[in-house]
C-alpha positions in Angstrom: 0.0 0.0 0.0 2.8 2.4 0.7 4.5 1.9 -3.0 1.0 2.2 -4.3 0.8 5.8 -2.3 4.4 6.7 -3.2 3.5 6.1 -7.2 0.0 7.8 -7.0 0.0 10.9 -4.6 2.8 12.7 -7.1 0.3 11.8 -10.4 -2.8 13.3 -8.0 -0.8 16.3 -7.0 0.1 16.9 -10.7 -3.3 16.4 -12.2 -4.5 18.8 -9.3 -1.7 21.2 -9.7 -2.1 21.0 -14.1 -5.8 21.6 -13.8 -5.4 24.5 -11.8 -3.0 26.3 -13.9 -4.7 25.2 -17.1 -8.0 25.4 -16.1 -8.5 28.3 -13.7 -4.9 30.2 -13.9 -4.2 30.7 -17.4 -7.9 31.3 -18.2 -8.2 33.8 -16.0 -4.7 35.8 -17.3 -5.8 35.7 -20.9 -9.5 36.6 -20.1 -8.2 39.8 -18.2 -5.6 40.7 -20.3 -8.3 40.3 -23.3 -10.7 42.5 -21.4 -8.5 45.0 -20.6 -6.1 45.0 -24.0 -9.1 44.1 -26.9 -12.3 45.4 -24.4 -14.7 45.4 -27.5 -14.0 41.8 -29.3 -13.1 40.2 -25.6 -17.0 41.1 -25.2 -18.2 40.0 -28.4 -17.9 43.5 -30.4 -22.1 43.8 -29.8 -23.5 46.2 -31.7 -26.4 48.4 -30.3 -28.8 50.2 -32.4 -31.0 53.2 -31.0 -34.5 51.7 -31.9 -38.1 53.8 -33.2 -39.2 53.9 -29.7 -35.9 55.4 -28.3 -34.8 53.1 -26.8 -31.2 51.0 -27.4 -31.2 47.6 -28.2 -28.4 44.9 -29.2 -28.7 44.0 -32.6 -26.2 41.2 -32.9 -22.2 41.3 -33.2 -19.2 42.1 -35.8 -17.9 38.9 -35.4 -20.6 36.7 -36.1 -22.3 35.9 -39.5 -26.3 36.9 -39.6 -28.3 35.8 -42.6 -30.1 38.2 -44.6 -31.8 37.1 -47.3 -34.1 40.4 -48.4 -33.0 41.7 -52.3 -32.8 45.4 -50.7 -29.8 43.9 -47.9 -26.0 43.2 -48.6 -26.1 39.0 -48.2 -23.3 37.1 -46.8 -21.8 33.7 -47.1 -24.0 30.3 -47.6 -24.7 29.2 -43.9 -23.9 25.5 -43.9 -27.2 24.7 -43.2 -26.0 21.4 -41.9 -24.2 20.2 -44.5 -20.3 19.5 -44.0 -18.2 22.5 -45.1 -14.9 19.9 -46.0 -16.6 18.5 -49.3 -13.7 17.9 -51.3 -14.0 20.7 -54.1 -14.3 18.2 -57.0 -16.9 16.2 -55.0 -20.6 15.5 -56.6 -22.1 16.9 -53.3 -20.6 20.0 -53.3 -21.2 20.9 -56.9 -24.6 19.9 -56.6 -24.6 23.1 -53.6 -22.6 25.5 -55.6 -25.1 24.9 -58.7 -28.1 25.5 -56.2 -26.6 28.2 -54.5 -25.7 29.8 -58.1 -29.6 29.2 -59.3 -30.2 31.3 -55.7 -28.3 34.3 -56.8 -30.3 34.2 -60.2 -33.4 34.0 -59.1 -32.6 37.0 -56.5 -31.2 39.2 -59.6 -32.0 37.8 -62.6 -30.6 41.2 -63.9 -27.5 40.5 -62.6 -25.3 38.4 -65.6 -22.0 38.9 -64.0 -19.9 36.0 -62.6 -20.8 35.5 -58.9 -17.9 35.4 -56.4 -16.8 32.4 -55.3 -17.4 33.6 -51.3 -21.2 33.9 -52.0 -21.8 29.9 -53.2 -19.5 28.1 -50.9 -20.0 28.1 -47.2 -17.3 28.9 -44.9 -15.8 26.1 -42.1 -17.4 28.3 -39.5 -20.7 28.4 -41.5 -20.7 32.0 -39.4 -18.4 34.6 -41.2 -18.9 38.1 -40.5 -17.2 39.2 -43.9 -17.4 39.0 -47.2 -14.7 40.1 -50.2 -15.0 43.5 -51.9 -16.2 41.4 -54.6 -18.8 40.1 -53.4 -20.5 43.1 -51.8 -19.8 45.0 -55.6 -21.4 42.3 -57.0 -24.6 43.5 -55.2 -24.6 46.9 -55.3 -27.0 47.3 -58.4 -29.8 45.0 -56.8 -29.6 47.0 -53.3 -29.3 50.6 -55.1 -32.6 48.8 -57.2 -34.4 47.9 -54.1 -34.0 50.8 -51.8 -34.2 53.3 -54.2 -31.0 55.2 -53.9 -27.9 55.3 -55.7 -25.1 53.2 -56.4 -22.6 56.0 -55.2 -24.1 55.7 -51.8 -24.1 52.4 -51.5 -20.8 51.8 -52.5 -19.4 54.7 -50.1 -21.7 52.5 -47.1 -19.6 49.5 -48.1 -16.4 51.5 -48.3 -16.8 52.9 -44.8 -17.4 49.0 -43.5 -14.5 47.5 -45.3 -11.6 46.4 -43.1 -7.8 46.4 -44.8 -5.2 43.9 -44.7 -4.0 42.3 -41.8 -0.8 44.3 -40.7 -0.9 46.0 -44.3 -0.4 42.9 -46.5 -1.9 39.9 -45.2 -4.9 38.7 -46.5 -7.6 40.6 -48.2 -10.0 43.4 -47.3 -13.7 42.2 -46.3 -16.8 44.0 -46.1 -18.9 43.6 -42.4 -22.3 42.3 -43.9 -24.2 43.3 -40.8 -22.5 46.9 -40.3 -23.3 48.0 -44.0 -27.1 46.6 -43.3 -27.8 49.0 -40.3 -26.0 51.8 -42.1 -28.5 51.1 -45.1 -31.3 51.0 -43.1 -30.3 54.0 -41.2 -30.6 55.6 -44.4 -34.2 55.2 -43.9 -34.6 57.1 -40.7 
C-alpha cells in the first residue's frame, strides 16, 4: 500500500496542480488581459442600435455571421445549413450546392449576368463569417441601389466605410462587415 501511495500521490498532486493552472490560472490571465487589452472583441464586439421607440437595443455582433436574405440587404456567405463544409471541391455533393446556391443568386437578380464570387456559393468552415470580399458586396450593389431606391454611389461609399484592410498592411484581403453596411442602409431610412 505504501508503494502504491508513493507512485500515485505525485500523479494526484500533478493532475490537481495541471488543472489548476490550465484550467483556472491561465484562463483567467488571458481573459483579463483580453478585457483590458481588446475590451470590444473580448466582449463580443455587440452592436447596439438606437431603436423607433428610443430606446437601445443589441442588434447582434461584428464577429458573427447573420443571414439576410431580403433583395434590398447586402447578403453574406452560404450558412452551412447542416451540410459539412470539407466537401472535397471536386466532389458531386458540393457541386450539386454551388449549382443550387448559383440558381439562388439568379433568381434573386435575374438582372445581374456577371460571374458570382466564389465567397457567396460556398460556405465557410465556421458556417458563421462576419465578412465578405469587396467582390462580393460589388457584386450587389445594383440589386440594393434597385431595391432601396437610392444610388449606387451611396451604396458603395456605405460598403467603403465598413470594409476592413489587410492584416498588418499585406496579409490577407479586405472584407466587407455584412451586418454593419445593413444598419447603415437602413439607417438611411430614418
Amino acid at each position: 500500500m505504501k508503494r502504491f501511495m508513493q507512485i500515485w500521490k505525485p500523479a494526484v498532486v500533478g493532475f490537481l496542480l495541471l488543472t489548476l493552472m490550465c484550467g483556472v490560472v491561465y484562463p483567467g490571465i488571458v481573459t483579463i488581459f483580453a478585457s483590458a487589452a481588446f475590451h470590444d472583441k473580448a466582449n463580443g464586439s455587440i452592436i447596439e442600435e438606437k431603436r423607433a421607440d428610443g430606446t437601445t437595443g443589441k442588434v447582434g455582433s461584428a464577429e458573427i455571421g447573420q443571414t439576410f436574405t431580403k433583395p434590398e440587404y447586402l447578403i453574406g456567405r452560404a450558412a452551412s445549413d447542416g451540410v459539412a463544409t470539407n466537401l472535397n471541391p471536386t466532389s458531386e455533393e458540393q457541386k450539386q450546392l454551388v449549382e443550387k446556391r448559383i440558381a439562388w443568386w439568379h433568381k434573386l437578380d435575374p438582372t445581374n449576368n456577371r460571374v458570382i464570387p466564389m465567397d457567396l456559393v460556398t460556405a465557410s468552415a465556421s458556417g458563421v463569417d462576419p465578412d465578405i470580399s469587396e467582390a462580393a458586396a460589388a457584386y450587389q450593389v445594383d440589386r440594393i441601389s434597385r431595391e432601396r431606391g437610392i444610388s449606387t454611389k451611396q451604396v458603395k461609399e456605405i460598403i467603403a466605410e465598413h470594409t476592413s484592410d489587410r492584416l498588418l498592411g499585406f496579409w490577407g484581403e479586405p472584407t466587407v462587415n455584412v451586418l454593419q453596411v445593413n444598419l447603415a442602409l437602413d439607417r438611411l431610412k430614418m
